[in-house]
N, C-alpha and C positions, 0 to 999 in steps of 0.2 A: 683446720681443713685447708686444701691449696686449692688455688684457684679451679684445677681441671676436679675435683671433688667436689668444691660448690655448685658448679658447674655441671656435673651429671646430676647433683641432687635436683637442680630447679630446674633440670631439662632445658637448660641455654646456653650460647655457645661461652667459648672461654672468653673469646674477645669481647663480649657486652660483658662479661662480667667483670673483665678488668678494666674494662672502659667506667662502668659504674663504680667500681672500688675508687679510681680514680679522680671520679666526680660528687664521690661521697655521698651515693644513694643506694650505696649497701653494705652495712656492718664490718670494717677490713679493720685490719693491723698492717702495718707495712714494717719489716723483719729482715733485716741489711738487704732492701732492693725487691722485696719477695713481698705479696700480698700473702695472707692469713686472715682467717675467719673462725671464728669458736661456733658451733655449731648452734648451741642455745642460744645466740645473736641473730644469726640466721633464721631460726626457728620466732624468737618473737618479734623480729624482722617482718616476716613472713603472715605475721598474725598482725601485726597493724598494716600489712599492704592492703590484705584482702580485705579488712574491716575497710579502712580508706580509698580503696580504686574505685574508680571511673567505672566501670564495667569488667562483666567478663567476656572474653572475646573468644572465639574458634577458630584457627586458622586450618583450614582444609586442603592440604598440597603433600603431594609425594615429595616434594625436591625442598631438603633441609633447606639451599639457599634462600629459599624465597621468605622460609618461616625465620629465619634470622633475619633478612632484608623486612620484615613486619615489624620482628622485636625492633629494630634500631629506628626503624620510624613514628613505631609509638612509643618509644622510653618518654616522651617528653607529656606521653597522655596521659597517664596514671591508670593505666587499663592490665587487668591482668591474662595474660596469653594462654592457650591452651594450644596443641598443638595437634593433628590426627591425620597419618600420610595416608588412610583409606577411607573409601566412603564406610565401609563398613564401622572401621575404628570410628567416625564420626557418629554415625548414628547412633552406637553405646554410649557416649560422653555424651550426647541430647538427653538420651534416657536417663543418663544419671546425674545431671546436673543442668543447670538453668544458663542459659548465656544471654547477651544480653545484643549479641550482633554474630553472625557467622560468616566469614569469609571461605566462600566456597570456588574451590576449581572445578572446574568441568571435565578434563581430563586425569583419571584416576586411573591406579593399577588394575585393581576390584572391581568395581561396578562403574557405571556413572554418575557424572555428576549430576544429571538427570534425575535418575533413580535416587541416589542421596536426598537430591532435594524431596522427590517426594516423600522419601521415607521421614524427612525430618517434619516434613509439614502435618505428618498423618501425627507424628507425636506432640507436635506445638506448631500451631500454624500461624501464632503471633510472633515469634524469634524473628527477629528484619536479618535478611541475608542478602551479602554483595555477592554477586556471581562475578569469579574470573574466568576471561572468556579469550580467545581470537577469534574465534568462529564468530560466522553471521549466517543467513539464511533460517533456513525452516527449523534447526535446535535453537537457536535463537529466539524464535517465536513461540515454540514448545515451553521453553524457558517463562517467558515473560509471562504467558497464560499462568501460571503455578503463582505469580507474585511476588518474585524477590525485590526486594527493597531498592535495590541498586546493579548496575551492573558496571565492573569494571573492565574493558578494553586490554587486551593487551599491545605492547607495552606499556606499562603505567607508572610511575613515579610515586615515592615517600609523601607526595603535597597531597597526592592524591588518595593516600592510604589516611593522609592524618586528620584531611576534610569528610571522609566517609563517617571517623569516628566521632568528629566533632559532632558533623551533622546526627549522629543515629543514636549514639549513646550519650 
């Protein structure tokens, strides 16, 4: 497999994944200058991450860069990423799977991040969820009544994402 193949398979970008090939924490060949992966490397790769991570995590943003700027901040957490650019796509991956922290936006194409939140709390209302946010005022306080774990300000910083996970997971 080439690198932009591995790369759609685990839904990350090409650059974390050459970066990791690089750093020799994901299964590579290197093939005069060219990364290479066998896919059953990959695969039981795959199968001792998820046995060995940190958690699982959710990342809730429309905007691919942000969910890339997360993976590069947590490579070094051993946490595995899920990714879901609408509230809706969110709240099916709650129903169908367990996370162990959610990083939630407030502004979504779909619904709100409001609404997400509630809907996720009606399914699990123990998940800790960092809200991202600019806004302040009265959604801000709507927010905090509901009880998310954390809130993160925007703009915010890598130290910032990688102390949320420390602290939660």
């Amino acid at each position: 497999m080439t690198i932009q193949e591995v790369a759609a398979y685990l839904k990350m970008s090409q650059q974390t994944i050459y970066r990791m090939a690089r750093q020799g924490k994901i299964p590579a060949l290197k093939v005069r200058n060219r990364w290479r992966f066998r896919r059953n490397d990959i695969e039981s790769w795959l199968t001792l991450e998820n046995n060995s991570s940190r958690g699982q995590i959710l990342i809730v943003n429309d905007d691919p860069a942000i969910a890339d700027s997360f993976a590069r901040a947590l490579e070094s957490e051993n946490c595995r990423l899920v990714s879901a650019p609408t509230g809706q796509m969110a709240i099916q991956k709650v129903k169908q799977q367990s996370f162990d922290l959610i990083y939630l936006d407030l502004d979504l194409p779909d619904i709100s991040g409001l609404e997400t939140l509630k809907a996720i709390r009606q399914i699990d209302d123990t998940i800790k969820v960092v809200v991202i946010t600019g806004c302040e005022g009265d959604l801000l306080r709507e927010i905090l009544e509901l009880g998310p774990f954390t809130i993160l300000m925007k703009p915010f910083g890598a130290d910032e994402i990688s102390e949320t996970v420390r602290m939660h997971v």
